[in-house]
KOLTI-24626 format. One record per residue (C-alpha): residue number from 1; residue in one letter; x, y, z. Coordinates in steps of 0.1 Angstrom, whole numbers, plus 5000, padded with zeros to 4 digits. Layout:
residues N
+------+-------+------+------+------+
: nufi : vokol :    u :    v :    w :
+------+-------+------+------+------+
:  NUM :     A :    X :    Y :    Z :
...
+------+-------+------+------+------+
END
This chain:
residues 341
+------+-------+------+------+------+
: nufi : vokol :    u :    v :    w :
+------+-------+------+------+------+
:    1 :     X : 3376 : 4205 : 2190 :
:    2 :     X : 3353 : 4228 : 2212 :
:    3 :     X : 3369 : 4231 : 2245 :
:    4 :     X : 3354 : 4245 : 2280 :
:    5 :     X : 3379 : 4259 : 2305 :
:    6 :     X : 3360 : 4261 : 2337 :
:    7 :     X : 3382 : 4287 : 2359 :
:    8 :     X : 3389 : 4303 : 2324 :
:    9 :     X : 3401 : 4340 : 2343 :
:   10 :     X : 3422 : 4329 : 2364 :
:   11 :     X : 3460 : 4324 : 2368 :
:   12 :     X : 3462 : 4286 : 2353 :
:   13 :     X : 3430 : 4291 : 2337 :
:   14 :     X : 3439 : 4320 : 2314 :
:   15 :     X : 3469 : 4306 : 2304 :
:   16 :     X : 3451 : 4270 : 2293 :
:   17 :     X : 3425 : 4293 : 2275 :
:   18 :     X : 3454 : 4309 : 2256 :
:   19 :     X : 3473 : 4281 : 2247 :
:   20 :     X : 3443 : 4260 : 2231 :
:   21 :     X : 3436 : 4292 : 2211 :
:   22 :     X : 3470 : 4294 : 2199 :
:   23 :     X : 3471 : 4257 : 2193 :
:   24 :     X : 3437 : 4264 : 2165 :
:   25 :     X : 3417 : 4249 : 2188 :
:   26 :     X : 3379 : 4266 : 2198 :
:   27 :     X : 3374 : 4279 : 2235 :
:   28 :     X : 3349 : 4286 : 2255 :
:   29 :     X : 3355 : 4297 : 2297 :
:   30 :     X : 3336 : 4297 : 2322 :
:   31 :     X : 3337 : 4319 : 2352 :
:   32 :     X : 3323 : 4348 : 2377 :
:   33 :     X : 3351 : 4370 : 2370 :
:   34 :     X : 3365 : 4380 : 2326 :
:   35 :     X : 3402 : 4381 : 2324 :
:   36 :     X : 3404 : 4419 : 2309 :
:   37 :     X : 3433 : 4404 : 2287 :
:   38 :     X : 3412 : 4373 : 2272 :
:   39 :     X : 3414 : 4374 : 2237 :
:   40 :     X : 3381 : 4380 : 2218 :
:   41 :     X : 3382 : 4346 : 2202 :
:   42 :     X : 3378 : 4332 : 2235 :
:   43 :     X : 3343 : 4328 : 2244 :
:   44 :     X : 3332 : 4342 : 2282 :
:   45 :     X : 3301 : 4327 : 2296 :
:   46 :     X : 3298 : 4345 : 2337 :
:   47 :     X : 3287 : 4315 : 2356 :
:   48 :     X : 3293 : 4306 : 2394 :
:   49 :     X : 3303 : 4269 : 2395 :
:   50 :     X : 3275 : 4260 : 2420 :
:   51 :     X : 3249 : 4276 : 2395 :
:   52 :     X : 3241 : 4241 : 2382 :
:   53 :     X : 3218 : 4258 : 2351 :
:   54 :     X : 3242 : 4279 : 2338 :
:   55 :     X : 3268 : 4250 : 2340 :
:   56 :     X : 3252 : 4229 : 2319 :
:   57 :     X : 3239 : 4261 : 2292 :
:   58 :     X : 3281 : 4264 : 2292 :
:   59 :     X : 3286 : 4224 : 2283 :
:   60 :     X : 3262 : 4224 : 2251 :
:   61 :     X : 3283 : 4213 : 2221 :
:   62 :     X : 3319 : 4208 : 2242 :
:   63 :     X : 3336 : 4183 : 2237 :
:   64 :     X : 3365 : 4185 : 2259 :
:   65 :     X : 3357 : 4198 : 2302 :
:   66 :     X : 3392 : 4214 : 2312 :
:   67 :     X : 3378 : 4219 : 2350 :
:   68 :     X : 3399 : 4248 : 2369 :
:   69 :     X : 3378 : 4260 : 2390 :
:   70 :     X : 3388 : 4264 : 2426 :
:   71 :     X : 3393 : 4283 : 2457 :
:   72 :     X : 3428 : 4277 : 2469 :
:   73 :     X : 3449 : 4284 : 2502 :
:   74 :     X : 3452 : 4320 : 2501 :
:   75 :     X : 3414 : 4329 : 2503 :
:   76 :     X : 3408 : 4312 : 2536 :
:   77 :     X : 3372 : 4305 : 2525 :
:   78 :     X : 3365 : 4279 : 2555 :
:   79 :     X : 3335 : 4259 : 2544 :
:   80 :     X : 3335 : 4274 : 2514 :
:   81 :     X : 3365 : 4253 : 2501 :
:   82 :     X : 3338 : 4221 : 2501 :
:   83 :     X : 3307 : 4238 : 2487 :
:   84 :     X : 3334 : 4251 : 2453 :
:   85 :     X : 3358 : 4225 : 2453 :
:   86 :     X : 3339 : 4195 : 2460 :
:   87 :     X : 3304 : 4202 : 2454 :
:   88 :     X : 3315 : 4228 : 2422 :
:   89 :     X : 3336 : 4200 : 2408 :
:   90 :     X : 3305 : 4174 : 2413 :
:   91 :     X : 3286 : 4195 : 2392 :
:   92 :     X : 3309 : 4206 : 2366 :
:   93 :     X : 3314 : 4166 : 2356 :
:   94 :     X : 3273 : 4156 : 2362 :
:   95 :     X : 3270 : 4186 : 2337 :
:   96 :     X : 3296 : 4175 : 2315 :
:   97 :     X : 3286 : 4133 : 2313 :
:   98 :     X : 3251 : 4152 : 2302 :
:   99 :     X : 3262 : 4171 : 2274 :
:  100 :     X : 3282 : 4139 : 2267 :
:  101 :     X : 3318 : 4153 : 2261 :
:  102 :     X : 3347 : 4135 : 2250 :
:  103 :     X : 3369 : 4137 : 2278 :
:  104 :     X : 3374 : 4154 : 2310 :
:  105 :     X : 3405 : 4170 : 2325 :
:  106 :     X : 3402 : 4175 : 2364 :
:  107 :     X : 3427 : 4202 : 2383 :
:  108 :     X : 3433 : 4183 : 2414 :
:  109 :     X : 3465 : 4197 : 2440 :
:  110 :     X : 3497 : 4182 : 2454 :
:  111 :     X : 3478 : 4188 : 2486 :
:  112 :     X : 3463 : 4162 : 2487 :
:  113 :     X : 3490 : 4146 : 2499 :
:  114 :     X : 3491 : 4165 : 2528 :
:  115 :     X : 3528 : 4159 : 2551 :
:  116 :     X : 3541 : 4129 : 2531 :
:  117 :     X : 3558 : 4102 : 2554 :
:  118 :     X : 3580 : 4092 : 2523 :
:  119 :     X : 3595 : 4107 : 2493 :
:  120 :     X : 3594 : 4108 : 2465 :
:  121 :     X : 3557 : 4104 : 2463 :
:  122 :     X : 3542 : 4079 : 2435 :
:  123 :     X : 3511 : 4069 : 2419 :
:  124 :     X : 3511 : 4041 : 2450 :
:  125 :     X : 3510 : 4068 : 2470 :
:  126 :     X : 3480 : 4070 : 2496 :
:  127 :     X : 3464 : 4107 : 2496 :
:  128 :     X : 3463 : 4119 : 2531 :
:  129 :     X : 3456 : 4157 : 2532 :
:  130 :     X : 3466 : 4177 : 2565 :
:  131 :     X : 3444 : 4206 : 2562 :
:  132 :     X : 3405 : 4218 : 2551 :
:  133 :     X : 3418 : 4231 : 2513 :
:  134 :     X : 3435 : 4192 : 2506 :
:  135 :     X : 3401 : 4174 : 2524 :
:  136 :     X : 3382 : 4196 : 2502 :
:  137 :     X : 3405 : 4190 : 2467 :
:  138 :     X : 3409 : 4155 : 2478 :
:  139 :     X : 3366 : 4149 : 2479 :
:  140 :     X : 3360 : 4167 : 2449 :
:  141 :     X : 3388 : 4145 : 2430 :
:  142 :     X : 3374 : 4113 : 2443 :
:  143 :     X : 3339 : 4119 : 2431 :
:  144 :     X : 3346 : 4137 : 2398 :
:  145 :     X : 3365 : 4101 : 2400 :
:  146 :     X : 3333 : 4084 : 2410 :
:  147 :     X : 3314 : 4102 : 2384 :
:  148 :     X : 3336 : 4093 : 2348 :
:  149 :     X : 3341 : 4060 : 2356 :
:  150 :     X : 3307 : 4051 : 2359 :
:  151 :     X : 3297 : 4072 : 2329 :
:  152 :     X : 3329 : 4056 : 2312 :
:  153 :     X : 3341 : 4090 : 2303 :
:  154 :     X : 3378 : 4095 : 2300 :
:  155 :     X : 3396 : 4114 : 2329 :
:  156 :     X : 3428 : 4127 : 2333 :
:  157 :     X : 3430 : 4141 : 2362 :
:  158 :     X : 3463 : 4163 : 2370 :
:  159 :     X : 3476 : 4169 : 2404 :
:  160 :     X : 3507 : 4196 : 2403 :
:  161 :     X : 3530 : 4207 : 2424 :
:  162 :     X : 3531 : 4245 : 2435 :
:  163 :     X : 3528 : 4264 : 2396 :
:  164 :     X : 3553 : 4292 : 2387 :
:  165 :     X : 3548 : 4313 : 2358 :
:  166 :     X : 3541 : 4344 : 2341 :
:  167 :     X : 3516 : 4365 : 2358 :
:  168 :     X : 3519 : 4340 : 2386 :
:  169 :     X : 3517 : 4363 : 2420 :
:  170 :     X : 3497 : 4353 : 2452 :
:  171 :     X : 3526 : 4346 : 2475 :
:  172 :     X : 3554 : 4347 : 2453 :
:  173 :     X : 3548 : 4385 : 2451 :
:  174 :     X : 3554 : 4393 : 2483 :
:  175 :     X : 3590 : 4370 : 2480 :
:  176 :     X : 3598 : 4388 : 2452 :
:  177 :     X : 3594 : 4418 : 2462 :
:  178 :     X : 3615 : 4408 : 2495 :
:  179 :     X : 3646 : 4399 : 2471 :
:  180 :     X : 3642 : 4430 : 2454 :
:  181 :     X : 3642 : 4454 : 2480 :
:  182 :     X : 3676 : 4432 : 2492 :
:  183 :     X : 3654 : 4418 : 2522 :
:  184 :     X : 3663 : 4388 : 2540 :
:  185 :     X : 3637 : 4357 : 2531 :
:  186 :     X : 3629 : 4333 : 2558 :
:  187 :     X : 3624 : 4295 : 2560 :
:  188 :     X : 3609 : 4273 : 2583 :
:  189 :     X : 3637 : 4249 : 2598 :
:  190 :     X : 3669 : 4243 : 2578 :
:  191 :     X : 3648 : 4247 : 2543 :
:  192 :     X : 3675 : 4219 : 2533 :
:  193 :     X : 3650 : 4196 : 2521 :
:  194 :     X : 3638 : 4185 : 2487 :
:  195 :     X : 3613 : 4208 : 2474 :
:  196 :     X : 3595 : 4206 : 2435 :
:  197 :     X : 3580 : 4232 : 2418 :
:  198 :     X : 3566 : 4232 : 2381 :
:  199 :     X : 3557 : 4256 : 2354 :
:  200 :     X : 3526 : 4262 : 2339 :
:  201 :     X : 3535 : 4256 : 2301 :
:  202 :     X : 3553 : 4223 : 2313 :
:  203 :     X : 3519 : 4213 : 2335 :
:  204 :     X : 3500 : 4223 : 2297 :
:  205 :     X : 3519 : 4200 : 2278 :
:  206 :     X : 3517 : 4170 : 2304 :
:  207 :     X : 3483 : 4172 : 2305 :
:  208 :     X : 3474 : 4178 : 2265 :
:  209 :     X : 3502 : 4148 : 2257 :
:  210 :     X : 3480 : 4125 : 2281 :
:  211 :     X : 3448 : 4138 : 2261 :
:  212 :     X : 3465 : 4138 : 2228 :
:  213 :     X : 3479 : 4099 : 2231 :
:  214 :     X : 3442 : 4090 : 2247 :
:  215 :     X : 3457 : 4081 : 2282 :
:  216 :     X : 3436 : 4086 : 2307 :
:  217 :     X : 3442 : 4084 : 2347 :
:  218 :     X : 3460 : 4104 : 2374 :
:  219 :     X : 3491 : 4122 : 2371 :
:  220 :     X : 3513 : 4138 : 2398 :
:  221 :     X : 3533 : 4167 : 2379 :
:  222 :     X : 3564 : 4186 : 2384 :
:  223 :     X : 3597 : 4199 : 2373 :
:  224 :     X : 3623 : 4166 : 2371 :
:  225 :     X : 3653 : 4190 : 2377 :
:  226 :     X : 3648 : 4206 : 2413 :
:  227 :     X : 3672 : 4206 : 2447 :
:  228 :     X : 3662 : 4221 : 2480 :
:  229 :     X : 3642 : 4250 : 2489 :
:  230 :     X : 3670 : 4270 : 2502 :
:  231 :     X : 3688 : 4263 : 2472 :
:  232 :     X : 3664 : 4278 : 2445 :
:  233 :     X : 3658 : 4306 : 2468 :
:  234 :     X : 3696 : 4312 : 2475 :
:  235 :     X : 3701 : 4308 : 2432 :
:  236 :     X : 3667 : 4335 : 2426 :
:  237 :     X : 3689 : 4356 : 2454 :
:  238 :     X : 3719 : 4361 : 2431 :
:  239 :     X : 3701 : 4360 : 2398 :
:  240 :     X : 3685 : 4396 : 2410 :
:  241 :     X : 3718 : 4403 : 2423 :
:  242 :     X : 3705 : 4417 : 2452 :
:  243 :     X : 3720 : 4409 : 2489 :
:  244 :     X : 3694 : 4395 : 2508 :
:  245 :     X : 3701 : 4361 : 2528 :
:  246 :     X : 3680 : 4331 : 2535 :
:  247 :     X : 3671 : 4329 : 2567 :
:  248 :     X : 3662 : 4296 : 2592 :
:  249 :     X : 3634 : 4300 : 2618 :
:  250 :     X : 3628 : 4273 : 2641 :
:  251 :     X : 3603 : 4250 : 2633 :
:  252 :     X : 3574 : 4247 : 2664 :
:  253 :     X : 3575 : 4287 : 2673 :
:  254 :     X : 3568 : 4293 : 2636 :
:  255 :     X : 3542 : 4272 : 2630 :
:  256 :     X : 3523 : 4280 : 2659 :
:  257 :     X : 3524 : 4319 : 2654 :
:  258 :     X : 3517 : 4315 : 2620 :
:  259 :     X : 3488 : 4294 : 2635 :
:  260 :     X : 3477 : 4319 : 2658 :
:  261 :     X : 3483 : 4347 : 2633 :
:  262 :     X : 3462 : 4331 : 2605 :
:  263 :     X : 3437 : 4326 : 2634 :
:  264 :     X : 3435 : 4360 : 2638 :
:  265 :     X : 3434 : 4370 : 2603 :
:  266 :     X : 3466 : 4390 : 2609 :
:  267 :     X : 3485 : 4371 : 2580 :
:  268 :     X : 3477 : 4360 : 2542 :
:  269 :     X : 3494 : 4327 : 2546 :
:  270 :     X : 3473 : 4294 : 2554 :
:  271 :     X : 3481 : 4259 : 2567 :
:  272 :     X : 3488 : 4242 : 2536 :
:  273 :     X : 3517 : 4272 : 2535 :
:  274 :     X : 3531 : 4262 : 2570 :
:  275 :     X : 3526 : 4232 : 2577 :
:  276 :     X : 3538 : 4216 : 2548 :
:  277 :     X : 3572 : 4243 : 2532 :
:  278 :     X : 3591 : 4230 : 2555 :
:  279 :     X : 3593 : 4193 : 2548 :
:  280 :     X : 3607 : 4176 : 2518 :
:  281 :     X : 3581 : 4173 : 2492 :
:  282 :     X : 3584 : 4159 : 2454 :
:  283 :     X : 3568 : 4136 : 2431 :
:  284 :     X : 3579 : 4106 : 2411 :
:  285 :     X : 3569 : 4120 : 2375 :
:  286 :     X : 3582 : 4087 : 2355 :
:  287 :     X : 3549 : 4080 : 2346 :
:  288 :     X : 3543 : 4116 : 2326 :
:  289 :     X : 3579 : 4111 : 2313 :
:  290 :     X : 3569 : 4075 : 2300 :
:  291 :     X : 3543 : 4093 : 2280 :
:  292 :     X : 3573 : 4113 : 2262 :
:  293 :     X : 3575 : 4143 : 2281 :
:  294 :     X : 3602 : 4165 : 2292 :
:  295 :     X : 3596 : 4193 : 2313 :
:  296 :     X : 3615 : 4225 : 2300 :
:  297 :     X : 3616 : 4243 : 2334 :
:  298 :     X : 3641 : 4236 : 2364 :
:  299 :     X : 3634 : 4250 : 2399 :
:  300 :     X : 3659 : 4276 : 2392 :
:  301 :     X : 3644 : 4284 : 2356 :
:  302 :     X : 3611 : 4291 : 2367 :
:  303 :     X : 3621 : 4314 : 2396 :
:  304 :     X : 3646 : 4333 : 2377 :
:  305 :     X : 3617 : 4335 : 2350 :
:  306 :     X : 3593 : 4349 : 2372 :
:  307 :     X : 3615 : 4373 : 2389 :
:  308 :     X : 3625 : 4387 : 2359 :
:  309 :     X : 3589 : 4389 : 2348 :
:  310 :     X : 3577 : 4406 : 2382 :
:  311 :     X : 3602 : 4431 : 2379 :
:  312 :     X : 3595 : 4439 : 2344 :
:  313 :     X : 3558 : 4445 : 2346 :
:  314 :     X : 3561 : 4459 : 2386 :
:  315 :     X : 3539 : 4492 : 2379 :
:  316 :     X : 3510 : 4472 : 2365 :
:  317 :     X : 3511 : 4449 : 2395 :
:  318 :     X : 3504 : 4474 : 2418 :
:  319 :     X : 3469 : 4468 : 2425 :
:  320 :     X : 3463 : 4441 : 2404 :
:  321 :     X : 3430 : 4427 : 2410 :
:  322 :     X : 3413 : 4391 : 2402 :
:  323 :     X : 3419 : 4358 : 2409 :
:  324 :     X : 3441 : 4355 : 2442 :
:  325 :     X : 3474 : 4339 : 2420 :
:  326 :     X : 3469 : 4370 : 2401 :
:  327 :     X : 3467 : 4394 : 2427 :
:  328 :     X : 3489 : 4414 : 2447 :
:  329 :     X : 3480 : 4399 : 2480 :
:  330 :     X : 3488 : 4419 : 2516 :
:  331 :     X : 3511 : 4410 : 2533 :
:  332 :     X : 3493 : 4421 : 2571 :
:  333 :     X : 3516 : 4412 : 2597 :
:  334 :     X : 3545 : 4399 : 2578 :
:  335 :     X : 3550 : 4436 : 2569 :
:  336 :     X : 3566 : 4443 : 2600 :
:  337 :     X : 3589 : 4411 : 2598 :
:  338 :     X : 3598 : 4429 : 2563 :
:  339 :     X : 3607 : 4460 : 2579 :
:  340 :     X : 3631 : 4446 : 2601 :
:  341 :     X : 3651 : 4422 : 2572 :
+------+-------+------+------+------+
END
């Protein structure tokens, strides 16, 4: 099958690229950036998302739409979050019902869910996003949504908790390199609550099982093996063997100077960051598991993975450019919390 990954360069992206290629399958991605480490089997067409002509030049003969595309958290991008991930994803699936492709596969976010009330969260479940990225993720799902149905084109449309995994950095740079250098990491409140994560090859295979058994519909995706935040922080603590400590900060003088900081441009994290790590937040993933599949990844698997990963391939990070997940963000004002760990 001919498959286009939309977001093709970037951290999920390039490794959804990689694993259809490895799986003999034909790939094509799309996006305004090359991944320097695609494989020349991999077809790269540079296209912006919104640049509905060159979309639909990038659908002809596809028959599977694997669209990734997306500005998340980290880049802040204001009103640009509806013009890529809701107008963007419009266009990627009135594009693909055109070329008249087989099936669709639509990235969606646990953030859509915003501050659940009640976990875990299901498939009953009533999105209700707390910030401009879930609004934005949340829209662009529900037309994409719109859109297949009325075409009758099947959609599977994945919504994952936060993704671990190699080459995986954005935020979880910065904490690694805290545990490393035996800093102290800090939590908002007690950071005793319930807290899921998943890895990227375990996200692949729920998605490609769903495709492969031609079951169509909405899945909420994570690791079924998880405990609290502290506790997979605590665990990635002593796997370094470092002597940093998790730390508690209280709760409403955190979140509005992380508010005020992010207001003043001062720090890289954003409101889906703190206003939703400190609360309990996990799905229900019988549904994927009914479909016969097993996530191979715990919690503590994935961070001990990725640590160990970080710290092996630390002098190429240095600068790493690209997609923000792939990047070595700043840390601007958190620096100086760093300092005094």
């Amino acid at each position: 099958m001919r498959h286009l990954v939309t977001g093709g360069s970037g951290f999920l992206g390039s490794l959804i690229a990689q694993y259809l290629l490895e799986q003999g399958e034909s790939v094509r991605v799309l996006d305004v950036l090359d991944d320097p480490k695609r494989s020349k089997d991999i077809e790269f067409v540079k296209c912006d998302i919104l640049d509905r002509a060159g979309v639909a030049v990038s659908m002809k003969g596809i028959d599977v739409v694997h669209h990734n595309v997306a500005l998340v958290p980290l880049t802040k991008s204001a009103g640009r979050f509806w013009d890529v991930n809701v107008i963007g994803s419009e266009i990627a699936a009135e594009e693909a019902i055109r070329a008249g492709v087989s099936a669709f596969i639509h990235m969606s976010s646990s953030a859509i869910f915003g501050i659940p009330e009640h976990c875990p969260i299901t498939r009953e479940t009533v999105p209700n996003p707390a910030e401009i990225y879930g609004r934005a993720k949340w829209e662009g799902e529900r037309r994409v949504t719109a859109l297949c149905d009325a075409a009758k084109i099947p959609l599977i449309v994945i919504r994952p908790r936060t993704i671990l995994g190699d080459h995986r950095l954005g935020i979880f740079k910065i904490l690694f390199d805290w545990i490393n250098e035996n800093r102290n990491v800090y939590v908002i409140g007690s950071g005793d609550v319930k807290f899921q994560f998943v890895h990227a090859k375990d996200l692949m295979d729920a998605y490609m099982l769903a495709l492969k058994v031609q079951q169509p519909g909405a899945y909420n995706v994570g690791t079924n093996r998880f405990g609290t935040l502290r506790e997979v922080l605590e665990a990635t603590i002593r796997h370094a063997g470092r002597s940093g400590k998790v730390v508690s900060l209280p709760e409403t003088l955190s979140i509005n100077t992380l508010r005020a900081l992010d207001w003043l441009h001062l720090s890289p994290l954003a409101p889906w960051h703190y206003l939703t790590y400190h609360k309990a937040f996990h799905f229900d993933v019988s549904p994927t598991e009914a479909l016969g599949w097993t996530p191979k990844y715990s919690n503590d698997e994935m961070f001990f993975e990725g640590y160990d990963w970080f710290i092996a391939n630390r002098d190429q990070i240095v600068g790493a450019g690209g997609s923000v997940h792939k990047s070595a963000i700043k840390e601007g004002v958190l620096h100086l919390l760093r300092r005094l760990s």
